[in-house]
C-alpha positions as CSV (number, residue, x, y, z in Angstrom):
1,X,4.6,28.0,-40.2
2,X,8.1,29.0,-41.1
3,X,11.3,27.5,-40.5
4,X,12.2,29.9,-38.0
5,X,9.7,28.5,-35.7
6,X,10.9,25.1,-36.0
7,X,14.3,26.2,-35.6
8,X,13.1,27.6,-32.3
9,X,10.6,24.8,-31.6
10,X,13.7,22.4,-31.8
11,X,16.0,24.5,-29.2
12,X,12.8,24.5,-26.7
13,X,13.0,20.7,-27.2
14,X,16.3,20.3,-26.7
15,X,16.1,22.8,-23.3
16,X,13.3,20.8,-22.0
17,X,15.4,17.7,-21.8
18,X,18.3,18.2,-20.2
19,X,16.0,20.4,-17.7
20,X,14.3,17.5,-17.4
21,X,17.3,15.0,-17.2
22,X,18.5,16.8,-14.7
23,X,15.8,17.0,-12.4
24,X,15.0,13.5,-12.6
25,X,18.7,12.5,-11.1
26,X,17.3,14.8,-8.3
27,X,17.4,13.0,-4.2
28,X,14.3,15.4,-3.7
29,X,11.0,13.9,-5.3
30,X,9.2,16.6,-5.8
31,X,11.9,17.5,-8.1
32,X,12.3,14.2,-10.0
33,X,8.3,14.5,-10.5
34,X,8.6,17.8,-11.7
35,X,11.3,16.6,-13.8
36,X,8.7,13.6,-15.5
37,X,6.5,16.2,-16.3
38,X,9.1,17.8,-17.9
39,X,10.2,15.4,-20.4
40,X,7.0,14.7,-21.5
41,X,6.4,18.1,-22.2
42,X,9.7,17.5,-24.0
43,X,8.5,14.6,-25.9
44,X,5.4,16.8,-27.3
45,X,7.7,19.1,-28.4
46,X,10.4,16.8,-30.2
47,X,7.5,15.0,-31.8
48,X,6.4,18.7,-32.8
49,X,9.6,19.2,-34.4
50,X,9.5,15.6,-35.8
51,X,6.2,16.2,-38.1
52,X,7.7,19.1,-39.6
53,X,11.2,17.6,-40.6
54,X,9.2,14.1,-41.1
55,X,11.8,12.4,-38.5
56,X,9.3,9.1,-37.9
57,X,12.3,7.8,-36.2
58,X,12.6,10.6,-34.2
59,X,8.5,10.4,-32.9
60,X,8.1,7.1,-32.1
61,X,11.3,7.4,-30.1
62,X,9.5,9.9,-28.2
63,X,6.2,7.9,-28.0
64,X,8.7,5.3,-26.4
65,X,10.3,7.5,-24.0
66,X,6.4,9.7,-23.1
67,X,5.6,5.8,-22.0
68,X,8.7,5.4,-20.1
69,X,8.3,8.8,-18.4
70,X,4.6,8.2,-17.6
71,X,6.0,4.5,-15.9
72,X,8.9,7.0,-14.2
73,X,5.7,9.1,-13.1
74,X,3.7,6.6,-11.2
75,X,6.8,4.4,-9.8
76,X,7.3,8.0,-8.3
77,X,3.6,8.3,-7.0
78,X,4.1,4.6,-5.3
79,X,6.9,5.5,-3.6
C-alpha cells in the first residue's frame, strides 16, 4: 500500500482516540462502553500504522492500553 493510506490510516487512529477518550469520561455507561470499544478499535488501528512506520514502541503501547481497555470493559459490565 502507499503512503497515502497510512497517512490516512494514522488520522483515523488519531480520531478514534479522542472519540474514544471522550466517551469514556461519559456519566452515561452505555456511552463509556461504547467508548472501550472504541479505543480498541483505536489500538488496531495505531498498531496498523505502527507496522508500516516500524514504531515497536508505538504497538506494544497499544497492546498495553487494548489490555487496559478490555479491563475498563468488564469493570464496566460488573457494574
Amino acid at each position: 500500500m502507499d503512503d497515502s493510506f497510512y497517512n490516512v490510516l494514522q488520522w483515523f487512529a488519531f480520531a478514534a482516540s479522542v472519540a474514544a477518550a471522550w466517551l469514556v469520561a461519559s456519566d452515561v455507561e452505555r456511552k463509556r462502553k461504547i467508548g472501550f470499544w472504541v479505543f480498541l478499535a483505536s489500538n488496531v488501528l495505531w498498531i496498523g500504522w505502527g507496522l508500516h512506520a516500524q514504531a515497536l514502541a508505538l504497538m506494544a503501547l497499544q497492546v498495553c492500553l487494548a489490555a487496559m481497555n478490555i479491563r475498563g470493559l468488564r469493570k464496566n459490565q460488573e457494574s
